[in-house]
N, C-alpha and C positions, 0 to 999 in steps of 0.2 A: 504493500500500500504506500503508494506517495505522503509525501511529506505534506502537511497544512497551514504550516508557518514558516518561514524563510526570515533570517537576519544575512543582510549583506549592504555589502558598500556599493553605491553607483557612480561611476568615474567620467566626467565627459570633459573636452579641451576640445572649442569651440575655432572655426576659423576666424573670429572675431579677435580671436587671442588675449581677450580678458584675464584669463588662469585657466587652472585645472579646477572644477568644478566637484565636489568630492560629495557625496550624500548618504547617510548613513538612512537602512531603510526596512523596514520590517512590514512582509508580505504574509496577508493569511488567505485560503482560500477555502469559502463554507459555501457547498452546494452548487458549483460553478461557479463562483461570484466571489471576484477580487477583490482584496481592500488595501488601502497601504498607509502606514506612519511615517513620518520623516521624523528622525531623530537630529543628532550632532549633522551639521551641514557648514561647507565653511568651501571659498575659490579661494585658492592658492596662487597669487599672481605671480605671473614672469616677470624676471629681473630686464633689464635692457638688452644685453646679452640675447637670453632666451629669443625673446620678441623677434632680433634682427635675425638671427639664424632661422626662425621658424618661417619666418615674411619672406629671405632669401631661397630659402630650403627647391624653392619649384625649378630653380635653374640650379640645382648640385648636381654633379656626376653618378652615377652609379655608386663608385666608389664613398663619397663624402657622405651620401645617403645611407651608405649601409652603417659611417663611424655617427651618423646622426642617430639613427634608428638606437644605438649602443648604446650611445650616451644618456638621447630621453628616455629609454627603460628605464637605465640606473635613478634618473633622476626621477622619474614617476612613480619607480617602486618606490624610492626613499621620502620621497612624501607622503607615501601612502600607508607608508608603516610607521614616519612621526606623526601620523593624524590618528592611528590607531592607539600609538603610545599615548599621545598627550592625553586622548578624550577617553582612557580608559576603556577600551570597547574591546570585548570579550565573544566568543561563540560566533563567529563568522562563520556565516556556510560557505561563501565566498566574496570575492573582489570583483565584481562586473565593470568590466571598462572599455571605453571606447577606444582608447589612443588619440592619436591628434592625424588629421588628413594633411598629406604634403601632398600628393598627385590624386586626383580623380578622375582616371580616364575613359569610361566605362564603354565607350565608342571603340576605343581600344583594347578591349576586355580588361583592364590595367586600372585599379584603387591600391592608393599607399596610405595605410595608416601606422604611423608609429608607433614606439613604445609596448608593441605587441608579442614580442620576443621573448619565448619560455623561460628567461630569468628572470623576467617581470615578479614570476609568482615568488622566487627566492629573495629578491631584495626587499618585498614587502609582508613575507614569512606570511603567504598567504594561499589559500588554495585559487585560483582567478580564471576567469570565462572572458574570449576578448576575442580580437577581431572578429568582428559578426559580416565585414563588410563585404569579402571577398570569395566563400562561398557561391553569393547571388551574381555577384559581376561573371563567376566560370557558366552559372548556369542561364546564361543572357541579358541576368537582369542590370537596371541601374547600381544595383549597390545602395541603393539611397531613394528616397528617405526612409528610415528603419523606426521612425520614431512610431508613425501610426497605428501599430500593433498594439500600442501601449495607449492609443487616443481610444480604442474601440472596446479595450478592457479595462480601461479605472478611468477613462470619463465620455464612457456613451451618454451620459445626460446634456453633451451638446452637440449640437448638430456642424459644428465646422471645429476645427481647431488649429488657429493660426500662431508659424512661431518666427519670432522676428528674432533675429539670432545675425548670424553674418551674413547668411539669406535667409530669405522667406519663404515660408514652405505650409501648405492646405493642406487637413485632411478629415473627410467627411466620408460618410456612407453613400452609395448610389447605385442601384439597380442591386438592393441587396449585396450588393462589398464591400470593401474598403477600398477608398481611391486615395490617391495622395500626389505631391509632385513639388518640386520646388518654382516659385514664382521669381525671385529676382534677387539680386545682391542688396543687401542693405549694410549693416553697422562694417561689412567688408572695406564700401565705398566710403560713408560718413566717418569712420573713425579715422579713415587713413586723410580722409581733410583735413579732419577735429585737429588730426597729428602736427600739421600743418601748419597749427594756428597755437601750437604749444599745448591741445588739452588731449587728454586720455580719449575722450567721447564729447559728446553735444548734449549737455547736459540737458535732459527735458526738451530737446529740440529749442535751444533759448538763441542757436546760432543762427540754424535755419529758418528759423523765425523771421529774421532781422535782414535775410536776404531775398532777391526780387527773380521770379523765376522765366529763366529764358526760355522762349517758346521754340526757338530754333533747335535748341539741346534737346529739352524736353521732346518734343518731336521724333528728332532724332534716335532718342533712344526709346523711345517704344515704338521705334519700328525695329528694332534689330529680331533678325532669323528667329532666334530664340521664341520671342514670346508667339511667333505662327506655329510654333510645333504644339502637335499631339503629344498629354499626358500618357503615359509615362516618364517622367524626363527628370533630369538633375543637373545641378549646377556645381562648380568648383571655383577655385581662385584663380584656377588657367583662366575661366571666361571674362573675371574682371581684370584680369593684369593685359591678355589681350585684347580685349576689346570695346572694356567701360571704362576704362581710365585715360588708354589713348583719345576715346571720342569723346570725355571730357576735357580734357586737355587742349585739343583742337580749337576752344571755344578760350578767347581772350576776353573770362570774365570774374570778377572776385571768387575767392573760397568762398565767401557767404553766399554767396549765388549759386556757386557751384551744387551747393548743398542744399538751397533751397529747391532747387531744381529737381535734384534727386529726389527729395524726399518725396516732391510730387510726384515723380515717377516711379516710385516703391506703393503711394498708398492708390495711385492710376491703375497698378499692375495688379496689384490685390481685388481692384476693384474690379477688372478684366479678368482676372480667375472665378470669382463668386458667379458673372452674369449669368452663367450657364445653370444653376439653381435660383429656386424660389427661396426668397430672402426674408418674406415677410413671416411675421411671429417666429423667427429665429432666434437661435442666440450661438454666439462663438467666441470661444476661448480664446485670449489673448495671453504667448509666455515671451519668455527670452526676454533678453536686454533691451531689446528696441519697446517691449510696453512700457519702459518709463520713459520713454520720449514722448511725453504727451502731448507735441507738435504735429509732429506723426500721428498719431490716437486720431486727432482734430481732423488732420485731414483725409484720413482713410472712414472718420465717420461723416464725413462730409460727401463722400461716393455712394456709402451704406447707412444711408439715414434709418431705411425699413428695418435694421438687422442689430438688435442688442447686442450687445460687447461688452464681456466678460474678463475683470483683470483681477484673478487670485492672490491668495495672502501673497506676501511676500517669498516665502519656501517655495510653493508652487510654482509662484513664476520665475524666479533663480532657477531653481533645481531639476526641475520637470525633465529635460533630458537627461541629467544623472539618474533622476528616478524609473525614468522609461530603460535606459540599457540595464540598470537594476533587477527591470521587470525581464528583458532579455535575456540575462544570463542566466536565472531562475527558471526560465521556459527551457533552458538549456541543457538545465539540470537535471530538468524532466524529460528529456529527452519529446520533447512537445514543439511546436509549429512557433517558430519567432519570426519569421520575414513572409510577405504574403507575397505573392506572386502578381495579383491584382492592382499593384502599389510599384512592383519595382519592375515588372516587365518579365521575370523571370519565367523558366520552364514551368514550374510549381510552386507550392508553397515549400518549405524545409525549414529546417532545425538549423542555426546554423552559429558559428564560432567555434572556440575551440578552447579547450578544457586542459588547464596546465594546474600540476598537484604541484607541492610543494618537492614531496619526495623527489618528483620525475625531473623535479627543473636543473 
């Protein structure tokens, strides 16, 4: 008989590159129907260091990539065992983690996430379930988004659920499935302006706010290839290093502009993904970093007047992907269905990461 209660950690490192996102999390399951606590939860920021090598990381050799891959293990496991140490946290069934994505090529059959390397489990004296991503990319799929499995078991009580994170990414039920898909770059583009202008992020949207948005850019960028394809689909930092940051750049007009621009172009594109469902007496979850840009919030509610919008306590909306790959390595465990085929393109649905003991590491 399976197990009913699960304690583990849920690990996520966003392209955003805020931190490592660390979530301590206790899963029970009564009668099919999941529940979950969040305990100790705390992001671990990158030093300057980190950041640049992570930001660079897309154009390293083979070789640079495999002493990166080495390094952020070591370093991921070793945060992962002083957050164990510090918070006292006992009876781990495991470490569920995502790694951090340096390549996303899925066109290519080819997803790189780091720090996924079977010593992981030994430097954080843990047992840990991780790369989930790579499985689906062999069997055609995107790779991504992987969070949705986890939108359709701990919060079917909404009908969309939107996560503003480095990109944007939807996912809702439709024709009885799960659909999902990513819509456009966001805090990828915004932070790397914010960066620009000396701050970490755009606090509240208080930057973009104060800029005036070019309709030529604007324009421009939603028309790129991208937003005419058919879901299934996913996005990486190749697409904004190639192709949204040159076509901003092109345009001789302030950061604040630059940014006001975007933003309209992030809650444009959100708003271009919803039209194809009925909106009215909706509601949709709003997570990730980008819901405290309530610049953003304004103007994506300004597209979706008809469609209530939901921004959870605080835990939830920080942590939600820590919680969800939490919920994956746990499905994992059980040797049970984590990535839907419906969502990434793939042949099937499957089980999928990959299970490092302590012993074995």
């Amino acid at each position: 008989m399976k197990k009913q209660v699960y304690h583990v950690l849920g690990i996520m490192s966003g392209t955003s590159l805020d931190g490592i996102d660390i979530a301590e999390i206790y899963f029970e399951i009564k009668n099919d129907t999941w529940s979950f606590t969040l305990g100790k939860c705390a992001t671990i920021p990158y030093d300057e260091k980190w950041v640049t090598r992570l930001k660079n990381a897309i154009s390293f050799t083979p070789e640079e990539l495999d002493s990166l891959n080495n390094e952020y293990t070591l370093l991921l496991g070793t945060i992962i065992n002083e957050f164990i140490t510090s918070h006292d946290i006992q009876n781990l069934d495991a470490v569920c983690s995502h790694g951090h994505t340096i390549l996303h090529q899925p066109q290519n059959g080819f997803t790189l996430q780091i720090g996924n390397l079977p010593s992981v489990a030994q430097y954080c004296n843990q047992n840990v379930v991780c790369n989930f991503r790579v499985q689906d990319v062999e069997l055609g799929g995107q790779g991504a988004p992987l969070v949705p499995i986890g939108d359709k078991i701990l919060f079917s009580e909404y009908d969309f659920c939107l996560n503003l994170g480095g990109f944007s990414n939807i996912s809702l039920e439709f024709e009885n499935k799960r659909i999902a898909f990513d819509i456009s770059p966001v805090n990828t583009v915004l932070n790397f302006y914010a960066n620009q202008l000396g701050f970490n992020f755009d606090n509240q949207g208080a930057i973009s706010r104060d800029g005036v948005v070019n309709l030529d850019l604007l324009n421009k960028l939603n028309a790129l290839e991208y937003y005419k394809t058919q879901f299934p689909k996913s996005l990486g930092f190749e697409f904004v290093k190639a192709i949204v940051l040159p076509l901003i750049e092109f345009h001789s007009i302030s950061t604040e502009d630059k940014m006001r621009t975007f933003t309209e172009h992030i809650a444009y594109q959100a708003w271009q993904a919803l039209t194809n469902f009925n909106l009215l007496n909706k509601k949709m979850l709003i997570t990730g970093g980008g819901a405290y840009n309530t610049f953003l919030i304004e103007r994506l509610q300004h597209y979706v007047p008809e469609l209530t919008i939901v921004i959870p306590d605080a835990k939830t909306l920080e942590y939600k992907e820590a919680l969800i790959f939490g919920l994956l390595g746990v499905l994992k465990l059980r040797n049970e269905i984590n990535v839907l085929s419906s969502v990434t393109g793939a042949k099937h649905n499957h089980c999928s990461g990959f299970i490092y003991s302590i012993d074995a590491s």
